[in-house]
N, C-alpha and C positions, 0 to 999 in steps of 0.2 A: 545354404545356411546350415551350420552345424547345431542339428536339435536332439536334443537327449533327453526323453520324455522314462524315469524311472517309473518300474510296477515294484511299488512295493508287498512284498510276499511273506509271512513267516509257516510256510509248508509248500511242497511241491506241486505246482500248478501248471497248466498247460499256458503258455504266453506268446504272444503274438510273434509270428514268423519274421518281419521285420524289425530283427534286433542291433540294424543300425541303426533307429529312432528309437526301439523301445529296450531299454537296458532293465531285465529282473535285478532285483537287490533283493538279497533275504535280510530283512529288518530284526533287528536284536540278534545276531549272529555270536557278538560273544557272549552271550546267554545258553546259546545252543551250536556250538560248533561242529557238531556231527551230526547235525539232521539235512541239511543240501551242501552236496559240493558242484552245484553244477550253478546257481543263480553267484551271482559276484555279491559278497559280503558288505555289512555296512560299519566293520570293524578294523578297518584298514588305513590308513594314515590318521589326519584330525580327526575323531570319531566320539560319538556317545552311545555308541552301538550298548553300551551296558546299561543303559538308562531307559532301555526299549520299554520295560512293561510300565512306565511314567509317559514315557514321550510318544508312546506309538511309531507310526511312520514318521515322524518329525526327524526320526534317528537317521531314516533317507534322505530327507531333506537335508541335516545338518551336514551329512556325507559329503550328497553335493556341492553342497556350497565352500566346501573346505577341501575338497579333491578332486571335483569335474570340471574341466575345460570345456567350453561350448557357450556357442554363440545363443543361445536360449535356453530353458533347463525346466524342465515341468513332472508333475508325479500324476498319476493314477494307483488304483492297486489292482489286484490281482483278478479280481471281481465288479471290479467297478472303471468303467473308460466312459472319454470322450467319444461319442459316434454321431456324427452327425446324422445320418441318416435313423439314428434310433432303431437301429438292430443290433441286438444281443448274438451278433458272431464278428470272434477275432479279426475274421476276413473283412469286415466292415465299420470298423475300429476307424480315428480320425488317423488319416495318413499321411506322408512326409510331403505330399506336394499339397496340402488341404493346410496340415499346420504351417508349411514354408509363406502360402498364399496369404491366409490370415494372419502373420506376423510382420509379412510386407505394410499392412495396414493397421496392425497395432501392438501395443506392448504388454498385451498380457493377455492370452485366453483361461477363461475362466468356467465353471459349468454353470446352465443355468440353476437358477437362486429355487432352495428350495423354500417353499413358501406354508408359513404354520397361520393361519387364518384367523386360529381361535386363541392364539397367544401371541405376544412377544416375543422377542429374540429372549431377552432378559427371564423371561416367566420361564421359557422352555426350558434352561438352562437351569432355574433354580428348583424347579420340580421334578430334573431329572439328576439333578448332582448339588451336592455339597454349597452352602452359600459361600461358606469362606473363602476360598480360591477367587470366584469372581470377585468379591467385595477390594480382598487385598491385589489383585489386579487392576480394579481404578485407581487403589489408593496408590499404587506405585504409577502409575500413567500421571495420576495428578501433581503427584513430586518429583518425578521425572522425567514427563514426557507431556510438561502441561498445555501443548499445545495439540495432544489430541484426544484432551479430554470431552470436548464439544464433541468430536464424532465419534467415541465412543461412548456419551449418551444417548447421542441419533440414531447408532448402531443395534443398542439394546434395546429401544423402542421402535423398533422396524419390525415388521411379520414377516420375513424373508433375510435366507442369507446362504451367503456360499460356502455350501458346507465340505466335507472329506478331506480338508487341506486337498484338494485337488485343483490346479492350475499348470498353464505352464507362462515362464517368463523370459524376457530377456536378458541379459548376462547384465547388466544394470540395478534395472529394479529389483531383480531376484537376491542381489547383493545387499541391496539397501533394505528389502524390506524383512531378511536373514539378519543384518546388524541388528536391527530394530527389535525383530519378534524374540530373539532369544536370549537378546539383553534382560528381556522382560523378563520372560521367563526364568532365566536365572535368576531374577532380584526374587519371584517368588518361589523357586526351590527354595532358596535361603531362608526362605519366611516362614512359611508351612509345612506345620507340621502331617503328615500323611500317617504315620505309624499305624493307626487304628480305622484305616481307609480298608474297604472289600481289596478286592485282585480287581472289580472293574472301578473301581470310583479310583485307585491309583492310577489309572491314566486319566489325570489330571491335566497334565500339563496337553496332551492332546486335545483334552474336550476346550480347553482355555483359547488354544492358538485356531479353533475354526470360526471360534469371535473375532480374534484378534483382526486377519484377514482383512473381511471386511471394515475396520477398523481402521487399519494402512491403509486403504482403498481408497476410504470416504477423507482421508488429508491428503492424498496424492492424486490429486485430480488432472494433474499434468499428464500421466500417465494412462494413453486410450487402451480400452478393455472391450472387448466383447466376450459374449457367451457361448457356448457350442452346448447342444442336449451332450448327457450321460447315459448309460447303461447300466444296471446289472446284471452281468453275466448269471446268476444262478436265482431259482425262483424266490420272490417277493414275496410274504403274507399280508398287503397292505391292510386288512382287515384287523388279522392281530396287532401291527403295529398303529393302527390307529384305537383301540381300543386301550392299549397300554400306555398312550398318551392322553386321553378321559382320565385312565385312571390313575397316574402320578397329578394330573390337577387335581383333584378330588384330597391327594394326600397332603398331610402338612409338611411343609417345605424343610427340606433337609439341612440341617444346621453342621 
């Protein structure tokens, strides 16, 4: 099986020795054309590689789905992998006869769900970014795409979700669920306004599409999914980032 599992990168990183499964992409490359010449570019045929500091990794995403051949297609980044074994070394990363076996048996690996206890999917989102963008994303799913409106309000009342756009899929779903996600999303580029948005609340459309997700997920039930653990490669302060999630509940919600 032909699997091409993208690390998305925007700086020079060390990446896994297996670069027939795992293909570096430096994401927003035409933003920065002369900072890697050695990762393969996300600026290259169908592309929104200029739309990186909005879309994030999505700009990989879009790549693929518009220029890679392969019989399944998934993203990690550069920092962050699937490892089954739950070891933070490359060497221990999920590998091509681990992804080949698990795709024997389903359509989609996904990481497991990370789980916010003391909020919402919905709550976490609005405490840490902008209401508007979510608002006007149901309101276009309900004119649009009103048959998955239902799950995404089950979506945004769940305490758990799969986050990092990180998956890999098969050359199907990965298709279908590409038409879908970035239809959306262009209906709300068109809509929203960002002008007066930080450098981090512009990546908007990124924080949007790791809802979305699970959103496709929960109306595509045809489609069998498991989970594989994640890693990050570089040290975690789970301390401070649980404490700077008290403290965006605590604040009033971002309009």
């Amino acid at each position: 099986m032909n699997i091409k599992i993208l690390v998305a990168a925007h700086k020079n990183y060390q990446m896994p020795a297996d670069q027939s499964l795992y293909l570096p992409i430096f994401v927003g490359k035409a933003l920065h054309p002369n900072v890697n010449h050695t990762f393969i570019g996300d600026n290259t045929g169908d592309n929104i590689s200029a739309k990186n500091a909005h879309y994030n990794e999505l700009t990989a995403i879009y790549w693929a789905w518009k220029n890679l051949d392969a019989d399944a297609i998934g993203l990690v980044h550069y920092r962050r992998y699937f490892s089954p074994k739950r070891q933070k070394d490359l060497q221990q990363i999920l590998s091509q006869s681990e992804a080949t076996a698990l795709l024997t048996s389903y359509d989609i690996i996904l990481p497991t769900k990370r789980k916010y206890y003391i909020e919402t999917n919905q709550h976490h989102y609005l405490h840490a970014h902008h209401e508007e963008p979510l608002a006007l994303t149901e309101q276009i799913i309900q004119d649009s795409y009103p048959e998955y409106l239902d799950a995404f309000h089950q979506v945004m009342q769940r305490r758990s979700a799969h986050m990092f756009n990180m998956f890999i899929m098969k050359k199907r779903p990965f298709d279908e669920y590409c038409t879908w996600l970035f239809a959306i999303l262009a209906e709300v580029e068109q809509k929203l306004d960002i002008s007066t948005y930080d450098t981090y609340e512009a990546r908007v459309f990124g924080f949007l599409s790791e809802r979305l997700l699970d959103v496709w997920l929960a109306q595509h039930t045809n489609y069998k999914t498991t989970e594989v653990p994640f890693v990050f490669m570089e040290p975690q302060n789970w301390l401070k980032k649980g404490g700077s999630m008290v403290l965006r509940m605590l604040k009033p919600k971002r309009v």
